[in-house]
N, C-alpha and C positions, 0 to 999 in steps of 0.2 A: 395404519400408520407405520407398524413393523416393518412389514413388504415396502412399503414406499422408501420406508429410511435405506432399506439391505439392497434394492435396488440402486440405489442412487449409491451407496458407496460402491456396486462392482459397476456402474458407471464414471467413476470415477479411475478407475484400475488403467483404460485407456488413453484416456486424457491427460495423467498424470506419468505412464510411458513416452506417451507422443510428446509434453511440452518439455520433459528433462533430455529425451534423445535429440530432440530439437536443440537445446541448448549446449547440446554435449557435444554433436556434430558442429555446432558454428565455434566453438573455441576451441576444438583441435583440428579444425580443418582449418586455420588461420595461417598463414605464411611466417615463419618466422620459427625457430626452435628454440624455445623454453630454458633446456637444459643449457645448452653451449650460450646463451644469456650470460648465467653464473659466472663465466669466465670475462666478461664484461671485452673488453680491447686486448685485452692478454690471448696468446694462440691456446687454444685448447685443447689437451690431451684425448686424441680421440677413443685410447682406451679405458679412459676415464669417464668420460660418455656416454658410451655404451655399456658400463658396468654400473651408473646411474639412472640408465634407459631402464635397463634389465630388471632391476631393485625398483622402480617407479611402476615395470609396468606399461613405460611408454612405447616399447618396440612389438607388440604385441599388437593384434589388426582392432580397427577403432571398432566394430561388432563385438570383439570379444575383453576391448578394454573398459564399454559398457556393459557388457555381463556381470564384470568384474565388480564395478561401480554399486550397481546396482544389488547385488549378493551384498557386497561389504554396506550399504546403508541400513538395509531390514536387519544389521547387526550393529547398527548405530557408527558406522565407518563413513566420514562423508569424503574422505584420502586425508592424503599430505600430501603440504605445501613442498615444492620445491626447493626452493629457494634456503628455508630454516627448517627441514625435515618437522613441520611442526604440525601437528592433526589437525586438518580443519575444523574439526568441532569441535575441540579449545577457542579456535578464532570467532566461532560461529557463538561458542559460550560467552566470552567475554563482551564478544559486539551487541549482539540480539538483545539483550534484554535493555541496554542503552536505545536504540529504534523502537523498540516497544513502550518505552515511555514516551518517547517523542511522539510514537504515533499516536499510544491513546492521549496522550494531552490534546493533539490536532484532530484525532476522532472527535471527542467529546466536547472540543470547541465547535467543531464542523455542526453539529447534531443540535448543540443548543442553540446555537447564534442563528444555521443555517433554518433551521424549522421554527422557530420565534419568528425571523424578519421573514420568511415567505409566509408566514399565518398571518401576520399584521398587511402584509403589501397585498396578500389575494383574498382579504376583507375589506382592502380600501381600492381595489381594481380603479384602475383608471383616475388616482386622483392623486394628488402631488405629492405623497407620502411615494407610492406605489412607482411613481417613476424616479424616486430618488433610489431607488432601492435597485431598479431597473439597469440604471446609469451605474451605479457602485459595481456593482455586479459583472457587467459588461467590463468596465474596465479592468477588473479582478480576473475577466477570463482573456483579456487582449492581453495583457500585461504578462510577459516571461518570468516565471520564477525566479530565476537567478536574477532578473532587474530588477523584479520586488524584494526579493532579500537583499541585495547591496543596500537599497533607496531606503529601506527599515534597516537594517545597521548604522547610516549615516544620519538619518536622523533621531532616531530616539538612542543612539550607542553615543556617536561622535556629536552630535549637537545640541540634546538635552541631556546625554547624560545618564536615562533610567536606567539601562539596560547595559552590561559588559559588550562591546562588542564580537566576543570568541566567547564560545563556551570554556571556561575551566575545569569546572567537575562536571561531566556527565550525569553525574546521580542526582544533583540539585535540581529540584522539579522549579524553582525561581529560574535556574537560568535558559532551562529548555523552553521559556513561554515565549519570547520572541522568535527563535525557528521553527516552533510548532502552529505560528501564526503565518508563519509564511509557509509553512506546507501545505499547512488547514485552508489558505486562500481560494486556490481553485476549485475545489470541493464545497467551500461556504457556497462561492456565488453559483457551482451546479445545484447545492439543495436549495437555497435560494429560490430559483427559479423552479425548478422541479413544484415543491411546495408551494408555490404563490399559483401557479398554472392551474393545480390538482385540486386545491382550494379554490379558484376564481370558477372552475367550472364545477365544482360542485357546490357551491352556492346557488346556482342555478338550479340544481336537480332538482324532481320531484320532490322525493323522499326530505328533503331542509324544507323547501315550501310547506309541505306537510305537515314537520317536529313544529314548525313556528304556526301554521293556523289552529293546530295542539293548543297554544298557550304554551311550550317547556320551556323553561329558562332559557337565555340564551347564552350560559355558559354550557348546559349540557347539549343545546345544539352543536353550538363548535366543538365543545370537548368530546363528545362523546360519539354522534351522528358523523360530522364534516371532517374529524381527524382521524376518526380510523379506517375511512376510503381516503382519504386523501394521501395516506403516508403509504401505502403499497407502491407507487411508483418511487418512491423517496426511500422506503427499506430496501428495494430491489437496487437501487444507485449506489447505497453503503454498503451493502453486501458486498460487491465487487469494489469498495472503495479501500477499505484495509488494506489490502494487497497492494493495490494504487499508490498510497498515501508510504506505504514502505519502498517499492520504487523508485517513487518521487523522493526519496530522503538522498538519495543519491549528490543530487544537486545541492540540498540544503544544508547537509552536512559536512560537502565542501567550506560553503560559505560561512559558516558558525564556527567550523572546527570541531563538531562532533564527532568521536569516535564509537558510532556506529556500521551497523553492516552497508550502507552507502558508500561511505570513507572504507571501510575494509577491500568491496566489490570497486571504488575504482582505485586502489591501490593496485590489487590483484589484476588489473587489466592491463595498467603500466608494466608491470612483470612479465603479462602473459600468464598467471598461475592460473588456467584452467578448474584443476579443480576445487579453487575458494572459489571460483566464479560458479561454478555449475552447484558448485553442494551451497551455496546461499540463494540462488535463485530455483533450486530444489524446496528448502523452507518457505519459499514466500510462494510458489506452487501448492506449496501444501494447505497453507494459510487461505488461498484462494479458493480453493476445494472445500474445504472445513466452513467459511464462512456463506459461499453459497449453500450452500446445506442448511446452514440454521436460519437464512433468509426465505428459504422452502419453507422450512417448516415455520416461521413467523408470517407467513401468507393466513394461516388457517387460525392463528390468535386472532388476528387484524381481521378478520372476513371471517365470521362462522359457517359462510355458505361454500367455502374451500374445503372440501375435503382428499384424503388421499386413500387410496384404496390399497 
């Protein structure tokens, strides 16, 4: 398991070069200069600029302005902003831990709701529980996020009433449930389905025919035999869903008015501020790495017959 873990983090070394240089290359090789921004409609002092350039860093070749990047984060340096000389990992501090609650509310709604209704729909396969579930579902994956977040703001905000329609305090776990519902959507109806699938066919398998001509209850069939094959494809989907599900906040915390790393990243795109753009989808890389990792290693909880050498 050591070797398995140690490999897989210097597989990670590559991965984690290539998707930040990736990111790094698409928001400075953007048309438009950043700097002479600042000076908005006003003509700007071109030695002004270039003594801003100099001091940022920016006149410097974009190979060696990711050198640069790169050194100053394994020192905890994600830059600074342009615009208010301000360090992005003050921005990064303040935002992130606002998206972290948002997501794990949306995590952990996804996981119960999502793995409950596909246990219930892929034990009644085929029967009219199963295709309401089917329908919900589907239309949860047609449906655009931002058209599902307005449609839930006007009605449970502007028509009943429950809910504020804007977030006000960020830290109030009350007011994060309604944008955490509309992030959590798309993700409910993939584990949904994933689950009810993974379930419907393994109901069939040998090994369940088997537990039940046993005589075992059939709570420890389902609980114990039918859910721990059936959720490997359903770990594997959340594994890569956190990182997702922070992405995705992008849009929803438009709509809410959360000030989170969404609202901060499309702030920063309005500007052009490159580097809150790259040093925040730096963390949610990282977060993407880290969480495949412990979906590895939750393979061989779930399946004792996984092992890693």
């Amino acid at each position: 398991m050591g070797r398995y873990v140690a490999r897989r983090l210097l597989q990670m070394i590559p991965v984690f070069i290539g998707s930040t240089l990736l990111i790094f290359c698409m928001m400075y090789a953007l048309p438009g200069d950043p700097v002479k921004a600042l000076w908005g409609e006003q003509s700007a002092d071109p030695a002004q600029m270039a003594a801003l350039k100099h001091q940022l860093g920016l006149d410097l070749p974009l190979w060696q302005q990711y050198w640069n990047y790169l050194s100053g984060l394994f020192q905890g340096d994600f830059g600074t902003q342009i615009a208010s000389q301000r360090p992005v990992a003050d921005v990064i501090a303040q935002a992130f831990p606002v998206t972290v609650r948002l997501t794990l509310f949306a995590f952990v709604f996804t996981v119960v709701a999502g793995i409950l209704l596909g246990l219930v729909a892929g034990l009644r396969a085929e029967k009219a529980l199963d295709r309401v579930v089917l329908f919900v579902t589907l239309l949860l994956i047609s449906v655009p996020s931002f058209v599902l977040g307005f449609l839930f703001q006007y009605v449970f905000a502007f028509q009943l009433g429950w809910v504020t329609p804007t977030v006000q305090d960020s830290e109030a776990w009350g007011q994060l449930f309604l944008p955490a519902i509309v992030l959590a959507a798309l993700s409910l109806a993939y584990v949904t389905r994933l689950t009810r699938t993974s379930v419907a066919e393994n109901m069939r398998a040998d090994y369940i025919r088997t537990a039940i001509a046993k005589g075992l209850p059939r709570r420890r069939v389902v609980g114990v035999h039918l859910m721990r094959n059936s959720l490997i494809p359903v770990v594997t989907f959340l594994g890569t869903d956190v990182g997702s599900l922070m992405a995705g906040a992008v849009v929803t915390e438009g709509i809410f008015n959360v000030h989170g790393i969404g609202n901060a990243v499309f702030e920063a795109l309005n500007r052009r501020e490159g580097s809150t753009v790259v040093g925040i989808v730096t963390l949610i890389v990282i977060v993407y790495l880290v969480a495949s990792l412990i979906v590895d290693l939750l393979y061989a909880v779930l399946d004792p017959r996984i092992r890693y050498a």
